[in-house]
C-alpha positions as CSV (number, residue, x, y, z in Angstrom):
1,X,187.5,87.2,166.4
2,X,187.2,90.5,165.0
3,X,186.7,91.2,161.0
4,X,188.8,93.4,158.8
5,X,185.7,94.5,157.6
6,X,184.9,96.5,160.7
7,X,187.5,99.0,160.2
8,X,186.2,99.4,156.7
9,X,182.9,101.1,157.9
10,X,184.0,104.9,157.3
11,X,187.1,104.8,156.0
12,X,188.1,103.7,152.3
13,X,191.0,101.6,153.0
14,X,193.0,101.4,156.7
15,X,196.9,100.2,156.9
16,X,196.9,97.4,158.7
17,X,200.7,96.6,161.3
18,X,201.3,92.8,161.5
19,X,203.8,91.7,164.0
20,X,204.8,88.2,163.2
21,X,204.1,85.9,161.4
22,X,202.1,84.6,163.7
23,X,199.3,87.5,163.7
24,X,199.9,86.9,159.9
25,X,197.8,84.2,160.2
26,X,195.1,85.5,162.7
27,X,194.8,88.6,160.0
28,X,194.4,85.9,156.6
29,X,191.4,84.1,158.6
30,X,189.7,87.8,159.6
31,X,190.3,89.0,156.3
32,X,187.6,86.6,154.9
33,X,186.8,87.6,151.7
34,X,189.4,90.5,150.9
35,X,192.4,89.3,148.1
36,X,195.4,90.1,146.7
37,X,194.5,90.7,143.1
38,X,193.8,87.6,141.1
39,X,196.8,85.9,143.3
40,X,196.0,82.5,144.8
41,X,195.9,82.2,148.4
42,X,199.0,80.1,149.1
43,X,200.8,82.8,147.6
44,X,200.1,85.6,149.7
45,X,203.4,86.5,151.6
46,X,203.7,88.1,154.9
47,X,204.6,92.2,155.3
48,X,204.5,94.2,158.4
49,X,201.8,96.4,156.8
50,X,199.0,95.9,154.8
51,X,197.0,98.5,153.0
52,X,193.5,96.8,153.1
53,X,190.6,99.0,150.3
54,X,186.9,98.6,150.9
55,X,186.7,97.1,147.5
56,X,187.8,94.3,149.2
57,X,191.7,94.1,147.2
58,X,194.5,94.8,149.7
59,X,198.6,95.7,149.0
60,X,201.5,95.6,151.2
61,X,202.5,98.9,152.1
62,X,205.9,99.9,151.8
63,X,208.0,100.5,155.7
64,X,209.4,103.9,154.0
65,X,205.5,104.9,153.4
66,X,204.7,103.6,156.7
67,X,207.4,105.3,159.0
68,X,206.8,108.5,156.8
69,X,202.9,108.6,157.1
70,X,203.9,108.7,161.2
71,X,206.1,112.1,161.0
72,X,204.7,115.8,162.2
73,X,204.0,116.8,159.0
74,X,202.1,113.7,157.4
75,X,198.8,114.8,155.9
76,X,196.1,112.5,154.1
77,X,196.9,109.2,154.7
78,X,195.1,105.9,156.0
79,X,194.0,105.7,159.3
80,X,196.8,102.8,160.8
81,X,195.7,100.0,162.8
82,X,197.7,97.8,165.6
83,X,196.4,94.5,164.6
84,X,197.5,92.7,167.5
85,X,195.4,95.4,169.7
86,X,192.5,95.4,167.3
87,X,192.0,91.0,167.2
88,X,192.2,91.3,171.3
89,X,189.2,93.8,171.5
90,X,191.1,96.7,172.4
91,X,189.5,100.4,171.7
92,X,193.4,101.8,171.5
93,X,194.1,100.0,168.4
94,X,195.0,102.8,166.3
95,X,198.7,103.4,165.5
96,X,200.7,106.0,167.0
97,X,204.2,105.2,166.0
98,X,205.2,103.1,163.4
99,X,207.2,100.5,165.7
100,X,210.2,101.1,162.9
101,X,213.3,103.0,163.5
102,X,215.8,103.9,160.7
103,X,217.9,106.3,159.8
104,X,218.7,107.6,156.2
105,X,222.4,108.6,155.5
106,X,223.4,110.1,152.3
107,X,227.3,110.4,151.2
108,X,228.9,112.8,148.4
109,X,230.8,110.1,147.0
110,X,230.1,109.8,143.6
């Protein structure tokens, strides 16, 4: 199985898209030696994205950040990984939509 660490090699930190919980589970055993902060193990939770630093700490990423990082104008942000793609041995793992739809409706009520 692939390491998390390989897609550390040039970049500072990658966003990382989990699936299911399944893959959740492939991406906690190839993310040997990475945390959450000072939280224990058994309390990490699973999130469709996670933002993964070379420092070795890693975050969940917001799906507003995520769908936005995908749109014409997005500038500066992470290189975004398929995970699923990336454990198989693909060489198209990199994201190129944000597998999220969503729509945001505003009203004048007050």
């Amino acid at each position: 199985m692939r390491s998390i660490r390989e897609l550390l090699t040039t970049e500072e930190k990658v966003w990382v898209y989990i699936a299911n919980e399944e893959l959740w589970e492939d991406f906690l055993r190839s993310a040997e030696g990475f945390a959450f902060g000072e939280l224990p193990r058994d309390k990490w939770k699973f999130g469709h994205v996670i933002g993964v630093h070379s420092d070795g700490t890693m975050g969940h990423v917001s799906l507003f950040l995520w769908s936005c990082s995908f749109s014409e104008n997005a500038e500066n942000y992470p290189k975004k990984v398929d995970f699923s793609k990336f454990i198989n041995g693909g060489s198209d793992y990199l994201c190129e939509r944000s597998h999220f739809s969503g729509r945001l409706m505003f009203s004048d009520q007050k």
